[in-house]
N, C-alpha and C positions, 0 to 999 in steps of 0.2 A: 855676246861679241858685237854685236851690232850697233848698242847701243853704246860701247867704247867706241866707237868708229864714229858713233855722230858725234859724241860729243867731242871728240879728238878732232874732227872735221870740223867743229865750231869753233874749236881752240885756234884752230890755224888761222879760220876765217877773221876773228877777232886780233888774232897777232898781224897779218895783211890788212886790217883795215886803219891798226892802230898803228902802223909804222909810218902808210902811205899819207895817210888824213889825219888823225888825231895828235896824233905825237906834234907832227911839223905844224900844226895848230895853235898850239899850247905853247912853242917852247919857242916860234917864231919872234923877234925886237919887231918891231915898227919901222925900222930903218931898212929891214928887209922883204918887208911888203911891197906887191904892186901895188905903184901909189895913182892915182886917177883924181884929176878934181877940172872943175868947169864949173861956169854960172849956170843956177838951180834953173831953170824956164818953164815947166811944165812937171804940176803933180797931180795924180789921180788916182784912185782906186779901181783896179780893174777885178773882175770873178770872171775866175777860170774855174775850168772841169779838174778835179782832183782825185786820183784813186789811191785807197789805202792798199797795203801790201794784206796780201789775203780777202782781198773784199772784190765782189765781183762788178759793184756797180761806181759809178762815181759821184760825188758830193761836189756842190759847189765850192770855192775857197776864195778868199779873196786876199788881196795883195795891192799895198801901195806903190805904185812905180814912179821913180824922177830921172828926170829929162833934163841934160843938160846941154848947152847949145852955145859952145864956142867956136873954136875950127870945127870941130867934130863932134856929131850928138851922141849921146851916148845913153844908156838906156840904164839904170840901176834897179833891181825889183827885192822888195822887203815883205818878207810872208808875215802871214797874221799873227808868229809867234811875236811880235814884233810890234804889236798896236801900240802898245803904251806909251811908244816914240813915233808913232804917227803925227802925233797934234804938233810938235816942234816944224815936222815939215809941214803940213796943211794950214800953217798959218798964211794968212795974204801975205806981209814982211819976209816970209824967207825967198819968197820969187825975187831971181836979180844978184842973190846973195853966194856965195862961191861955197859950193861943196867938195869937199873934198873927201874922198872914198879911198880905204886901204883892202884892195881886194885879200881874197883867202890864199892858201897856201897853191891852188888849183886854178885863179885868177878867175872865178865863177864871179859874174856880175849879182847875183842872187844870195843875199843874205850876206853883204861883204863883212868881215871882221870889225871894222871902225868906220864910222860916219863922224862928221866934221863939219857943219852947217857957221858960214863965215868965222873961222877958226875956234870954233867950241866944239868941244865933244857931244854928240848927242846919242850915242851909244859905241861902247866901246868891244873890245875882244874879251874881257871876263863877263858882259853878256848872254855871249852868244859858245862859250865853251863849254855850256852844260852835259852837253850829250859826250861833246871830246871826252870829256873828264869820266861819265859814265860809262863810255867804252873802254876806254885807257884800266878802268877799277876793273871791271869785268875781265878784261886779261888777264891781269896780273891774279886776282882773285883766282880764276877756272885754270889759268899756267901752273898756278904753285900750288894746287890741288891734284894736280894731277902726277906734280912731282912727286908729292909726297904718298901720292898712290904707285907709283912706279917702285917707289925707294923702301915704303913700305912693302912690297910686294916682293923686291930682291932681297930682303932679311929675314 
């Protein structure tokens, strides 16, 4: 019994996480994103203290952040899943250059859906939807599993 209950308790957790964040992720235009852009002025890599889930100690992690500095500075931060599109912002030339950033469904500065470095794409939202997508599977997978264990069960 118990172990219906956790795993029915994950189901749930997984349908709640996939309605509020994943879904609205994935199915979001561009046109309905917060949209955020100002001149690039300052990039850098900063390492923060990072802890995993289940682990008692913390790791270093590092993360590029950019600084933008028009009426208002604003602060944008790109985790290390993220290197490979490091080098387009750490060149000397993108300082000066107008970024433009499409935050998330949640308007989190961290990890925003699309980057835009003087109107070119430098990573976009089929990037960064890997996990969406593996959540959203995992639902539907553990949802219709369990249907068909209920349904089976009533026959």
């Amino acid at each position: 019994m118990t172990d219906k209950l956790k795993w029915g308790f994950i189901n749930i957790a997984l349908v709640c996480i996939s309605v509020v964040y994943a879904i609205p992720n994935i199915i979001t235009e561009r046109k309905e994103l917060t949209q955020e852009y100002g001149t690039l002025s300052e990039v850098f890599v900063e390492t923060y203290k990072y802890k995993r889930r289940k682990s008692f100690g913390y790791r270093d992690r590092e993360r590029l952040v950019l600084k933008t500095s028009d009426r208002t500075q604003k602060t944008y931060k790109l985790t290390d899943s993220y290197q490979g599109h490091w080098v387009k912002f750490q060149d000397k030339n993108a300082i000066g250059k107008e970024l433009r950033v499409y935050l998330q469904t949640d308007n989190s500065r961290t990890d925003p859906l699309i980057v835009e470095l003087d109107k070119q794409k430098v990573y976009g939202k089929s990037s960064s939807l890997f996990f969406s997508m593996i959540i959203v599977l995992m639902t539907v997978g553990l949802s219709t599993y369990h249907v068909y264990k209920i349904m089976e069960k009533n026959n």
